[in-house]
PQR file of N, CA, C, O and H, with PARSE charges and radii, in Angstrom:
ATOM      1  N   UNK A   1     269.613 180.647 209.331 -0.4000 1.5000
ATOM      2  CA  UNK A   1     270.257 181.802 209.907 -0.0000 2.0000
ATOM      3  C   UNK A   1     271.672 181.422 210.322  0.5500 1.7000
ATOM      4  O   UNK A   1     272.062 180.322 210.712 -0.5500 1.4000
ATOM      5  N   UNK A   2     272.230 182.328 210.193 -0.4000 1.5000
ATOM      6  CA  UNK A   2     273.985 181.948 211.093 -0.0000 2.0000
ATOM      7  C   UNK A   2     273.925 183.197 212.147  0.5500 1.7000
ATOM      8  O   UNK A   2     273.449 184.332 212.147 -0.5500 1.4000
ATOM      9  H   UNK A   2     271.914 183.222 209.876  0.4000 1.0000
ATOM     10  N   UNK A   3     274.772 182.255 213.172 -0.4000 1.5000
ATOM     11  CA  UNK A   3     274.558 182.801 214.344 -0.0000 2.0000
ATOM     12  C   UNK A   3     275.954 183.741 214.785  0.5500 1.7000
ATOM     13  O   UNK A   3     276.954 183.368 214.171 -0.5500 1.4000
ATOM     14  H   UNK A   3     275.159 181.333 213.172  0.4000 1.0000
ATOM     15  N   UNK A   4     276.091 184.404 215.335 -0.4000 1.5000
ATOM     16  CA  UNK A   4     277.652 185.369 215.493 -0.0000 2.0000
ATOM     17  C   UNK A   4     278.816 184.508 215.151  0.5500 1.7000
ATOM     18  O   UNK A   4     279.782 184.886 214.488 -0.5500 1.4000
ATOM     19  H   UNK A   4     275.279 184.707 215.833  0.4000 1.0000
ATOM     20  N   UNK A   5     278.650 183.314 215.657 -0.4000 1.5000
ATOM     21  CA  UNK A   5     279.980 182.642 215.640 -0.0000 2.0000
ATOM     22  C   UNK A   5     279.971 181.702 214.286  0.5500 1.7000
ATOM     23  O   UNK A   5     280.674 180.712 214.082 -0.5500 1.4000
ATOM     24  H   UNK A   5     277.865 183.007 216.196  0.4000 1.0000
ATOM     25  N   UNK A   6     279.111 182.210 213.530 -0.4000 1.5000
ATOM     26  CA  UNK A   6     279.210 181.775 212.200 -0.0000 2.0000
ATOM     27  C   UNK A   6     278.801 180.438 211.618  0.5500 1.7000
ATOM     28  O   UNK A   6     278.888 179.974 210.481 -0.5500 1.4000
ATOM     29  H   UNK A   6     278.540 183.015 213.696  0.4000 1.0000
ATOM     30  N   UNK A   7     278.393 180.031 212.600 -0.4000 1.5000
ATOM     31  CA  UNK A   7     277.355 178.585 212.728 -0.0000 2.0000
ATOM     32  C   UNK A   7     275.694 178.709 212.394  0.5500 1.7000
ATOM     33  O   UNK A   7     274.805 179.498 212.712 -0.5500 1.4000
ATOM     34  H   UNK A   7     278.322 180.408 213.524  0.4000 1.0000
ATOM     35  N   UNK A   8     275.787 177.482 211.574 -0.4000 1.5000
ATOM     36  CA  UNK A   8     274.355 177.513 211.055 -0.0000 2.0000
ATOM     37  C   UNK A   8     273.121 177.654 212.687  0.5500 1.7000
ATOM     38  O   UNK A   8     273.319 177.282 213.843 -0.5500 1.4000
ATOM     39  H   UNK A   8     276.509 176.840 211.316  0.4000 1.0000
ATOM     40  N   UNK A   9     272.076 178.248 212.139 -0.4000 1.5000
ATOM     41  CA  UNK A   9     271.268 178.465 213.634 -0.0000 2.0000
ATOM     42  C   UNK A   9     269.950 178.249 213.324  0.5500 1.7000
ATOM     43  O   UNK A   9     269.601 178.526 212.176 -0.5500 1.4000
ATOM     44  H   UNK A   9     271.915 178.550 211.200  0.4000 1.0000
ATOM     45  N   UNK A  10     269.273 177.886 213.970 -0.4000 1.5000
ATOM     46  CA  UNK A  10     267.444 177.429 213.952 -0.0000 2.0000
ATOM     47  C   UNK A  10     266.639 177.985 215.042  0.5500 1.7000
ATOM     48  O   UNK A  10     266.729 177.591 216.205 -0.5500 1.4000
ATOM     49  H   UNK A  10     269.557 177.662 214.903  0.4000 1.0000
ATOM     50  N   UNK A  11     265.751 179.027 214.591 -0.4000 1.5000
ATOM     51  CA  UNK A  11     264.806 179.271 215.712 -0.0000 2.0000
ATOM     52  C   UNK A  11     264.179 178.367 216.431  0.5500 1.7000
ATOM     53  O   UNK A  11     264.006 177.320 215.807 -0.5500 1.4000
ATOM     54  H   UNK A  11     265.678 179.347 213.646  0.4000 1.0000
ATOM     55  N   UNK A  12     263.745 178.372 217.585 -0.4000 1.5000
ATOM     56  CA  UNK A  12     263.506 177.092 218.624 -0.0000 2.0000
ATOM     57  C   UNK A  12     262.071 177.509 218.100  0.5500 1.7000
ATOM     58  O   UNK A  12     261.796 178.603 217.606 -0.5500 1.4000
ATOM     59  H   UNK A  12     263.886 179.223 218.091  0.4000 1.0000
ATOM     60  N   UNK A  13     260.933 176.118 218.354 -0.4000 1.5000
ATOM     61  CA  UNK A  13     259.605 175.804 218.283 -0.0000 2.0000
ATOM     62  C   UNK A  13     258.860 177.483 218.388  0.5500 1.7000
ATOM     63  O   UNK A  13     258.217 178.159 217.585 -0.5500 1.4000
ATOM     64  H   UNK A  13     261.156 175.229 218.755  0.4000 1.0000
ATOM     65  N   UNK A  14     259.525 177.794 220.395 -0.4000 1.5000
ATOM     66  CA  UNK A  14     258.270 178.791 220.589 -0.0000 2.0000
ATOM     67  C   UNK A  14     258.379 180.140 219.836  0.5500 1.7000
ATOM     68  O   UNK A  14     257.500 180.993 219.962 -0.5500 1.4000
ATOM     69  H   UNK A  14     260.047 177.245 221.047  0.4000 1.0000
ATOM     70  N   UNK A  15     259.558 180.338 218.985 -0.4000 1.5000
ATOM     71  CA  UNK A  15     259.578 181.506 218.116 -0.0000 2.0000
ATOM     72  C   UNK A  15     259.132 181.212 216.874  0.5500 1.7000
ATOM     73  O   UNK A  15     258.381 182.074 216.417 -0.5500 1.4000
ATOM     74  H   UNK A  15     260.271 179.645 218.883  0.4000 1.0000
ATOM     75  N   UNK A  16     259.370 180.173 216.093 -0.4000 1.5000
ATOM     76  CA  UNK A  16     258.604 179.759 214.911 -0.0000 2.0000
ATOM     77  C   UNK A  16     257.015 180.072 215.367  0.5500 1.7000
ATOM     78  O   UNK A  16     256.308 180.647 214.540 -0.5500 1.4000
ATOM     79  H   UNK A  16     259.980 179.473 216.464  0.4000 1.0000
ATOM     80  N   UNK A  17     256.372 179.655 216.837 -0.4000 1.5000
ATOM     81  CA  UNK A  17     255.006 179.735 216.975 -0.0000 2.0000
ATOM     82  C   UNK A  17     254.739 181.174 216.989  0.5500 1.7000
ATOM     83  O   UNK A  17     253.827 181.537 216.245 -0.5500 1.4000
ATOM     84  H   UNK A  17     256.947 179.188 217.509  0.4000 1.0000
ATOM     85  N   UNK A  18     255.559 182.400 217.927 -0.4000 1.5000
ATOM     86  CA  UNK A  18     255.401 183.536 217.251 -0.0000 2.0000
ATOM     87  C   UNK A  18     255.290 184.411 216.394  0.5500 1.7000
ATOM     88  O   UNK A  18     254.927 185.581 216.274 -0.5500 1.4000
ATOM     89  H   UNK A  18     256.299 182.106 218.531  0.4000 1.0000
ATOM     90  N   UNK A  19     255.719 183.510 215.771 -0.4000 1.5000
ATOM     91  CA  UNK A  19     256.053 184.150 214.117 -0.0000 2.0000
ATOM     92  C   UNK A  19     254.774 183.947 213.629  0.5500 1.7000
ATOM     93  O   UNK A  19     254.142 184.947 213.289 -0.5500 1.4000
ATOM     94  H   UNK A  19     256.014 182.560 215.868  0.4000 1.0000
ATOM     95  N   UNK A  20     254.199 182.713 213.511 -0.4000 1.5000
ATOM     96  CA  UNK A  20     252.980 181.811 212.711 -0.0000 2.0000
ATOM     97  C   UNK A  20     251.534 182.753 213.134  0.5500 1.7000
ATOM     98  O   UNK A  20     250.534 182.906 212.433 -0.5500 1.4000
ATOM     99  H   UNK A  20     254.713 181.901 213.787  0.4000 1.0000
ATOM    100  N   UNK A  21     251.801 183.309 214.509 -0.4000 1.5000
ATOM    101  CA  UNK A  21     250.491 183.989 214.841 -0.0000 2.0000
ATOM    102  C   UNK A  21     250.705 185.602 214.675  0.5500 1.7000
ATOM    103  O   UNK A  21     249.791 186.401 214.881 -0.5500 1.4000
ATOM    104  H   UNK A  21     252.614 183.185 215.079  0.4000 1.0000
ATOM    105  N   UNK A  22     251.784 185.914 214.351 -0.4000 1.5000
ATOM    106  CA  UNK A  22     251.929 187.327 214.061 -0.0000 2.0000
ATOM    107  C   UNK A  22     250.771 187.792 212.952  0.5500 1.7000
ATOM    108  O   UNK A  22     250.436 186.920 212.151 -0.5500 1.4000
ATOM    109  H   UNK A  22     252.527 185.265 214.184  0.4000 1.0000
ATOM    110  N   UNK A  23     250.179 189.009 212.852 -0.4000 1.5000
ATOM    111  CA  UNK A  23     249.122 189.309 211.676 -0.0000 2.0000
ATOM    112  C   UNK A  23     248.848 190.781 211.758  0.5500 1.7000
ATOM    113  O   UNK A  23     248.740 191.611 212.661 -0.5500 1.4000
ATOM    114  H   UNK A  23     250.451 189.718 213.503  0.4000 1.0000
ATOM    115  N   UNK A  24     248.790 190.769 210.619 -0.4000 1.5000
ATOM    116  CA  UNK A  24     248.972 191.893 209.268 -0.0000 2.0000
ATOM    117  C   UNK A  24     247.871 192.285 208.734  0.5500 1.7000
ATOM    118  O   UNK A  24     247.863 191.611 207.704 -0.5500 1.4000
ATOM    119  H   UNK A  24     248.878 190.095 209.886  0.4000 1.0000
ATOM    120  N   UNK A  25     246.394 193.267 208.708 -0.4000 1.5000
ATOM    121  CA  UNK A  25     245.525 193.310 208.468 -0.0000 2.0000
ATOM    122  C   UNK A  25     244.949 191.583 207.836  0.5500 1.7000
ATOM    123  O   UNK A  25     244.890 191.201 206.667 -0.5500 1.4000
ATOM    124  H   UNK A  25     246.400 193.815 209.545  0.4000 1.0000
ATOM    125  N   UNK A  26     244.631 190.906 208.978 -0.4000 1.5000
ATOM    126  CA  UNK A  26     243.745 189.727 208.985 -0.0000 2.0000
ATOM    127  C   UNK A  26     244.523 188.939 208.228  0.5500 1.7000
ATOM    128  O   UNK A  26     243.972 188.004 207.648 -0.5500 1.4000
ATOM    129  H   UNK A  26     244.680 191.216 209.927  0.4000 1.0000
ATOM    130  N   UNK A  27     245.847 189.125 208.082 -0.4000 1.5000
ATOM    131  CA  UNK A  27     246.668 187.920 207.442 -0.0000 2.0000
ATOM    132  C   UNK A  27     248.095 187.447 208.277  0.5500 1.7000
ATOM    133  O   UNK A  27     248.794 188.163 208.994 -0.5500 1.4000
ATOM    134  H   UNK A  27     246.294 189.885 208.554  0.4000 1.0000
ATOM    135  N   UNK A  28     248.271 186.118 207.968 -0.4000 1.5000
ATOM    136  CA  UNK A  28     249.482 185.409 208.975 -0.0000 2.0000
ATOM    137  C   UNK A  28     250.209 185.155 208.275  0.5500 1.7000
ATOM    138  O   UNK A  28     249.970 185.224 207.070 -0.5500 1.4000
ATOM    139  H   UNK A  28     247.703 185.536 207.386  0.4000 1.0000
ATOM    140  N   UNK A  29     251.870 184.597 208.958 -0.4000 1.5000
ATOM    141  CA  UNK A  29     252.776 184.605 208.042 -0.0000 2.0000
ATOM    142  C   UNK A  29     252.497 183.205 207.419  0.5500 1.7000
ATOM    143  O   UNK A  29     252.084 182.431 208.283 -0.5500 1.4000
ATOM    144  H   UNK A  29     252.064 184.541 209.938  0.4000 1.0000
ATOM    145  N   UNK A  30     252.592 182.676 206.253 -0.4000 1.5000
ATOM    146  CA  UNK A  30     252.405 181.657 205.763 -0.0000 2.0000
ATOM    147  C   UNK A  30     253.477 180.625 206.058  0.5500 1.7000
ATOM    148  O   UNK A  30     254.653 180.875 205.797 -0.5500 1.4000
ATOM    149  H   UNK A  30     252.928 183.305 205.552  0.4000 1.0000
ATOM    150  N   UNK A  31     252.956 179.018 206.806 -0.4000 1.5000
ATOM    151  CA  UNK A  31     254.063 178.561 207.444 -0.0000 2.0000
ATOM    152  C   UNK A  31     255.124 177.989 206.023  0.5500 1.7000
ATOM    153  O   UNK A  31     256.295 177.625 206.129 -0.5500 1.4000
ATOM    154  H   UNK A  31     252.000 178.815 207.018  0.4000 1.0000
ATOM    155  N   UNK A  32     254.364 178.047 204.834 -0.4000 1.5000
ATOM    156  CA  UNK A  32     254.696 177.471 203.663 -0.0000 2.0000
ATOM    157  C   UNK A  32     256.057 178.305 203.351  0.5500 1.7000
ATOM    158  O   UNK A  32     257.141 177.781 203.092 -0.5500 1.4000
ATOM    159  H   UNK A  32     253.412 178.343 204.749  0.4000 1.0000
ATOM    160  N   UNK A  33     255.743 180.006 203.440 -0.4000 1.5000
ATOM    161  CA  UNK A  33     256.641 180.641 203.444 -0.0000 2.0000
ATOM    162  C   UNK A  33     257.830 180.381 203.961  0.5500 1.7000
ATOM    163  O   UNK A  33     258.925 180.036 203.519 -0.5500 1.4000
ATOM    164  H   UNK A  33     254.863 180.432 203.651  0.4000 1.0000
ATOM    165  N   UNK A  34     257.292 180.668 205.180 -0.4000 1.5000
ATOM    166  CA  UNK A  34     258.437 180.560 206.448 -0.0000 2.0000
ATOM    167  C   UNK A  34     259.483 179.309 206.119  0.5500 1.7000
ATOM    168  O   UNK A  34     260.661 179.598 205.912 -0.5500 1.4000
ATOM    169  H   UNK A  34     256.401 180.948 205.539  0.4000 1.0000
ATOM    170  N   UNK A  35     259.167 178.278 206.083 -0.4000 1.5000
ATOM    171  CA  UNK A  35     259.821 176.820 206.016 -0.0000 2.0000
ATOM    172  C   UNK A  35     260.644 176.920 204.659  0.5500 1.7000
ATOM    173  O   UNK A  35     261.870 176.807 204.640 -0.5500 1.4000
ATOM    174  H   UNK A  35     258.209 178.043 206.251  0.4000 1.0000
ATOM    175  N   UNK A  36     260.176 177.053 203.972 -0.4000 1.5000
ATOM    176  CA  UNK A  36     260.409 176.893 202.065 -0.0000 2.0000
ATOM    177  C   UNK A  36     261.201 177.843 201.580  0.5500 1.7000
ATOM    178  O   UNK A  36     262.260 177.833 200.951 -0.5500 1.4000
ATOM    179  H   UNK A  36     259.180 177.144 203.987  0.4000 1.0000
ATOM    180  N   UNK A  37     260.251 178.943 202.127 -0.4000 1.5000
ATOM    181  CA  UNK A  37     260.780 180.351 201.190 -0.0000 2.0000
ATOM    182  C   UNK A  37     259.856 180.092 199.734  0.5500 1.7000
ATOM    183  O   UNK A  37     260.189 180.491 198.618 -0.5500 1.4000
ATOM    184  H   UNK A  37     259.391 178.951 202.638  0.4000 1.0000
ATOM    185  N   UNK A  38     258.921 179.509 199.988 -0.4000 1.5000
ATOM    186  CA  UNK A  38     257.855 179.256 198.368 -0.0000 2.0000
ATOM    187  C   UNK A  38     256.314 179.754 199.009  0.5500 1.7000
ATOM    188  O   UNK A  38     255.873 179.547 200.140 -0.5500 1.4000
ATOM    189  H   UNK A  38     258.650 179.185 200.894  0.4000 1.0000
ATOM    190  N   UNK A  39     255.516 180.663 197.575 -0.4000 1.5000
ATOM    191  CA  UNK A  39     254.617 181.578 197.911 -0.0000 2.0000
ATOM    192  C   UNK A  39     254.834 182.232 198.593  0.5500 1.7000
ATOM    193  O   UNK A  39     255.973 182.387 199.033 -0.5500 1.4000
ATOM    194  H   UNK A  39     255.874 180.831 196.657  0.4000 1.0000
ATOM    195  N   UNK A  40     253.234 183.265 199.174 -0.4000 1.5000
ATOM    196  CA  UNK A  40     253.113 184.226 199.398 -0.0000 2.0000
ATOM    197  C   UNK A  40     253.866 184.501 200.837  0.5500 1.7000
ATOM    198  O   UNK A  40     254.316 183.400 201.154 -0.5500 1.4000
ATOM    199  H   UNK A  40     252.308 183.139 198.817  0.4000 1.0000
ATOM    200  N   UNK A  41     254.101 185.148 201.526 -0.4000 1.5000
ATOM    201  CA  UNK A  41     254.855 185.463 202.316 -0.0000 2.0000
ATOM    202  C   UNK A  41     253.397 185.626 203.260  0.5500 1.7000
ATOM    203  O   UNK A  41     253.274 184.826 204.187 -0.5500 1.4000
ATOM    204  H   UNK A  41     253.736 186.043 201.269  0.4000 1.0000
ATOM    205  N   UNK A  42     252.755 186.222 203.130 -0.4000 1.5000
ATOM    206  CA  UNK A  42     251.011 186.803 203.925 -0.0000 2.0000
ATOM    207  C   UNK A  42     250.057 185.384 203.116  0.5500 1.7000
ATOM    208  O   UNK A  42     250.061 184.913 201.979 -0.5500 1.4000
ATOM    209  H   UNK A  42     252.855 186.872 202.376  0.4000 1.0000
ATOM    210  N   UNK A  43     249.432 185.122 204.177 -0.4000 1.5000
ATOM    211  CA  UNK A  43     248.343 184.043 203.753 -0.0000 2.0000
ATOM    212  C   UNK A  43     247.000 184.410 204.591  0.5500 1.7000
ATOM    213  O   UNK A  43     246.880 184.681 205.785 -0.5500 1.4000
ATOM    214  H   UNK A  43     249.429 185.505 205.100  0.4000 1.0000
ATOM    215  N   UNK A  44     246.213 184.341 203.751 -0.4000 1.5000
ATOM    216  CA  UNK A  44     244.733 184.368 204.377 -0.0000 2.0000
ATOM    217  C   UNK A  44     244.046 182.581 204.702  0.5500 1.7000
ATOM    218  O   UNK A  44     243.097 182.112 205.331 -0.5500 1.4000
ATOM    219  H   UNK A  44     246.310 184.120 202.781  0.4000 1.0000
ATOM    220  N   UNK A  45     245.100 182.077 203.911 -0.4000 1.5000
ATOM    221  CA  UNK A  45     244.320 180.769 203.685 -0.0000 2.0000
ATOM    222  C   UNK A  45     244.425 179.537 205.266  0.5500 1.7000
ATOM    223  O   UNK A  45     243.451 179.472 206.016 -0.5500 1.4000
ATOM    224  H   UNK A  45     245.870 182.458 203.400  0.4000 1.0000
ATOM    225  N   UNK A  46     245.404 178.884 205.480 -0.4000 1.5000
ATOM    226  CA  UNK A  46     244.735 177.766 206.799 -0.0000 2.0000
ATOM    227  C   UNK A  46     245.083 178.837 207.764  0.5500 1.7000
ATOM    228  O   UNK A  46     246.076 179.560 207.675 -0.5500 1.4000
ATOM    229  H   UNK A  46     246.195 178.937 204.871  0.4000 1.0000
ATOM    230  N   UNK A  47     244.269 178.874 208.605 -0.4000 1.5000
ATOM    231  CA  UNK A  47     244.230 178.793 209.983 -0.0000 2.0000
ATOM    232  C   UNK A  47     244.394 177.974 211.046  0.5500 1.7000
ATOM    233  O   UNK A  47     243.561 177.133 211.384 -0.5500 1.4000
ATOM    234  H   UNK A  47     243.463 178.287 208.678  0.4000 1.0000
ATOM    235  N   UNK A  48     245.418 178.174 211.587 -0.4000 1.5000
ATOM    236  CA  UNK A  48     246.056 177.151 212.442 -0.0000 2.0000
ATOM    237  C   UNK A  48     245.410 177.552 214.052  0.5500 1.7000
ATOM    238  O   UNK A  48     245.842 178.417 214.814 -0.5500 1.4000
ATOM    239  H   UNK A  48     246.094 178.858 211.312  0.4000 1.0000
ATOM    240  N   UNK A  49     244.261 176.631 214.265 -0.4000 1.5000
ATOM    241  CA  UNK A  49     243.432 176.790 215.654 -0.0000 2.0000
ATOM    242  C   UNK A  49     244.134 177.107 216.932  0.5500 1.7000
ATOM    243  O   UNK A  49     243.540 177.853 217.710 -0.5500 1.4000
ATOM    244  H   UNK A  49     243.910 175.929 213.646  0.4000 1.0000
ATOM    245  N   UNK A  50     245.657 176.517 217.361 -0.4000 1.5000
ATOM    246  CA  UNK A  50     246.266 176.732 218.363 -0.0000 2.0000
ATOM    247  C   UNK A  50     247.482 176.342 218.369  0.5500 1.7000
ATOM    248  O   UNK A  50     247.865 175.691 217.396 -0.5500 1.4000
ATOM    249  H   UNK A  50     246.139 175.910 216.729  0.4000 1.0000
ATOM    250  N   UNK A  51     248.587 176.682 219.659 -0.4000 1.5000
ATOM    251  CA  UNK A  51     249.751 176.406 218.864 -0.0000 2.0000
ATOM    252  C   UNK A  51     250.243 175.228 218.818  0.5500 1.7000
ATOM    253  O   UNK A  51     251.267 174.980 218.181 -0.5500 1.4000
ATOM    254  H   UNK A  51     248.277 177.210 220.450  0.4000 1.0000
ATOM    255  N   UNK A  52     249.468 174.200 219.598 -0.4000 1.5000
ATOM    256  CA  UNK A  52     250.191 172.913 219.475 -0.0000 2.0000
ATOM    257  C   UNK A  52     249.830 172.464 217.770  0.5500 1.7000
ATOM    258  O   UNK A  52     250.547 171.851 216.979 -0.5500 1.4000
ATOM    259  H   UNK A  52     248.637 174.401 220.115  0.4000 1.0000
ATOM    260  N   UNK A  53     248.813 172.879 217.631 -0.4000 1.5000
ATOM    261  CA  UNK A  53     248.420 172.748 215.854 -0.0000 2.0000
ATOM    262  C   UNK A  53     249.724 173.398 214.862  0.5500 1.7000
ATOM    263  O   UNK A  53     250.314 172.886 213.911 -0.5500 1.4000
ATOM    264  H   UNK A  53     248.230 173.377 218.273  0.4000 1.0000
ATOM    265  N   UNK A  54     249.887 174.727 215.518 -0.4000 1.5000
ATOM    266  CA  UNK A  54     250.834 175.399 214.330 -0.0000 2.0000
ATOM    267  C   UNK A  54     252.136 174.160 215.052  0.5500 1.7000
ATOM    268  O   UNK A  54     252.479 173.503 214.069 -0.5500 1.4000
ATOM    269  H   UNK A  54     249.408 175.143 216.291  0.4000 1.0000
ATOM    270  N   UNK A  55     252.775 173.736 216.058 -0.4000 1.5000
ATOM    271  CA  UNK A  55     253.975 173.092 216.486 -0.0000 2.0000
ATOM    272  C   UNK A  55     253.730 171.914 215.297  0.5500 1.7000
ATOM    273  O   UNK A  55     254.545 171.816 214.380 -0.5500 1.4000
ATOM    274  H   UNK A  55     252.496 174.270 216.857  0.4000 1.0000
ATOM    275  N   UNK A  56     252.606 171.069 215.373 -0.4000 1.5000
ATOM    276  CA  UNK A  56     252.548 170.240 214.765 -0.0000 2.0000
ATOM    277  C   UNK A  56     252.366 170.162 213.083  0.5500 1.7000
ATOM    278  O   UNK A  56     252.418 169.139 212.400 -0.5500 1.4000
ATOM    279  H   UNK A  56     251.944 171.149 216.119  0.4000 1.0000
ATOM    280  N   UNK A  57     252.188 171.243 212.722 -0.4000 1.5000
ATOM    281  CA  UNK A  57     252.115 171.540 211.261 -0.0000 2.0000
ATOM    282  C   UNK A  57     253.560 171.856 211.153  0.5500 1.7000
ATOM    283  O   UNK A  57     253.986 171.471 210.064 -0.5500 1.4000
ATOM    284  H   UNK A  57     252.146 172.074 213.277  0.4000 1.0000
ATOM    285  N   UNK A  58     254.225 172.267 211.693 -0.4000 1.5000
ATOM    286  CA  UNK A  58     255.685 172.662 211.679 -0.0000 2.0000
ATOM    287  C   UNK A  58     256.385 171.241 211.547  0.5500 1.7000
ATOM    288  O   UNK A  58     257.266 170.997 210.723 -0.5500 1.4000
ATOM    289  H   UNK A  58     253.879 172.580 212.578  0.4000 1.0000
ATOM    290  N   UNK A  59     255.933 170.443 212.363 -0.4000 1.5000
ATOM    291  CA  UNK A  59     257.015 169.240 213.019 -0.0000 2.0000
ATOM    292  C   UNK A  59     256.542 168.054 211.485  0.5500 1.7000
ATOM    293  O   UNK A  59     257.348 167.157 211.239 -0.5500 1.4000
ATOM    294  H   UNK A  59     255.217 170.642 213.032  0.4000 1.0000
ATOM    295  N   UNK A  60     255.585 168.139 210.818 -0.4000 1.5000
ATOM    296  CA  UNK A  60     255.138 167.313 209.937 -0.0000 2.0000
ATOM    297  C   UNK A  60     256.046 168.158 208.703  0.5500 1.7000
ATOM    298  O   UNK A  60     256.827 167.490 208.024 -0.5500 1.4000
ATOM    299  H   UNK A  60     254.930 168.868 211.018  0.4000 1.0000
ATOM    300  N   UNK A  61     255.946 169.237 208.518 -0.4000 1.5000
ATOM    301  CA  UNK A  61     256.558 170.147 207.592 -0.0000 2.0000
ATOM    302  C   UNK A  61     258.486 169.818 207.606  0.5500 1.7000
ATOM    303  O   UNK A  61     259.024 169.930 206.504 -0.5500 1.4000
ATOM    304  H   UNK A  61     255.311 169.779 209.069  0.4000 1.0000
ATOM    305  N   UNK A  62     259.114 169.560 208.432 -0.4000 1.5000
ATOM    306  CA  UNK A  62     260.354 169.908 208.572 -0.0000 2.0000
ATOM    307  C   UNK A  62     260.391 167.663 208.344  0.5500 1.7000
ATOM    308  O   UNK A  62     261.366 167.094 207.853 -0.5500 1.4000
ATOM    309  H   UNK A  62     258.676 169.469 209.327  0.4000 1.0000
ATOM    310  N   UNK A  63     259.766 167.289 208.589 -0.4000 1.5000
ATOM    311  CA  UNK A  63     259.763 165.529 208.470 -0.0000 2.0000
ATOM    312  C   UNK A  63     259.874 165.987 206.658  0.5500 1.7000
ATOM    313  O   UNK A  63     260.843 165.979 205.899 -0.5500 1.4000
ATOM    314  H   UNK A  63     258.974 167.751 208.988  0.4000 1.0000
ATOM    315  N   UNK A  64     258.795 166.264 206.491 -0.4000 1.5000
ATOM    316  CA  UNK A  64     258.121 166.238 205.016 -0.0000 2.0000
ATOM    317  C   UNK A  64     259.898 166.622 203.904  0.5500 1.7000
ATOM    318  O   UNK A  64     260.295 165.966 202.941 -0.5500 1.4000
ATOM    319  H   UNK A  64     258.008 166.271 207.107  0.4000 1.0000
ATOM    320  N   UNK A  65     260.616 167.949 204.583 -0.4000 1.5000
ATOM    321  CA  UNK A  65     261.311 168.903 204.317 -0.0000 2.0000
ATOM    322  C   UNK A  65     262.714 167.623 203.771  0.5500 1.7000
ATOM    323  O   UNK A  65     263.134 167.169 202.707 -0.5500 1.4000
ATOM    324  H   UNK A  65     260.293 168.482 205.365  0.4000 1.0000
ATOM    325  N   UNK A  66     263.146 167.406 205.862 -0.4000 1.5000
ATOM    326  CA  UNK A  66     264.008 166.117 205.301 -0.0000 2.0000
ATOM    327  C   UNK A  66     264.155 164.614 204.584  0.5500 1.7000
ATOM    328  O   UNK A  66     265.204 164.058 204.257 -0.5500 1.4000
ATOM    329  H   UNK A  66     262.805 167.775 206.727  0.4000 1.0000
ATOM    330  N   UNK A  67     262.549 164.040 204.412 -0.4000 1.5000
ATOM    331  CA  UNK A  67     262.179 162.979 203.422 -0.0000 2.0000
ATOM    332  C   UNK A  67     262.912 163.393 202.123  0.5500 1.7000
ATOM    333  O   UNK A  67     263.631 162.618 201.492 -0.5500 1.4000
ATOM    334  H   UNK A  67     261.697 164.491 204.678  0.4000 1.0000
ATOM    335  N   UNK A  68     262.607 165.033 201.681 -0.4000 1.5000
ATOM    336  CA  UNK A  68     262.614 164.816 200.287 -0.0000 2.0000
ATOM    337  C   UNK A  68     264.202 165.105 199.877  0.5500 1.7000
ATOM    338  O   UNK A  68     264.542 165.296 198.710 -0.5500 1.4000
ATOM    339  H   UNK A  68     262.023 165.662 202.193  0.4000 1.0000
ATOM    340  N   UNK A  69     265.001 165.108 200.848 -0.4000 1.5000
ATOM    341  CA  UNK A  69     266.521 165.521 200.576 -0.0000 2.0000
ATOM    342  C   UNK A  69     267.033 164.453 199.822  0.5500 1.7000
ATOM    343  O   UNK A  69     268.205 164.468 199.447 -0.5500 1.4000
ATOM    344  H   UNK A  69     264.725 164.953 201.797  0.4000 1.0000
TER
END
């Protein structure tokens, strides 16, 4: 995202976690989505038990993200 002053911008943890539990007739946003922008945008598939789970699927995801640069 860029932010007013035209600087690159990153949602902080506890809005990424809002996002992750938001749902859509029995579907969540896919964190695969969210991060990537690859697949489905709606996922039925993991369920992330709580949010230190979704924080930590995030925090392994964004490691994973900058390894492969």
């Amino acid at each position: 995202m860029v932010n007013p002053k035209g600087r690159m911008s990153y949602p902080s943890g506890a809005v990424l976690e809002k996002l992750l539990n938001l749902e859509l007739d029995s579907k969540k946003i896919s964190a695969e989505w969210l991060m990537r922008g690859e697949g489905d945008m709606l996922s039925q598939g993991q369920q992330i038990s709580s949010p230190e789970a979704a924080l930590d699927y995030l925090r392994a995801t964004i490691i994973q993200l900058k390894d492969n640069k």
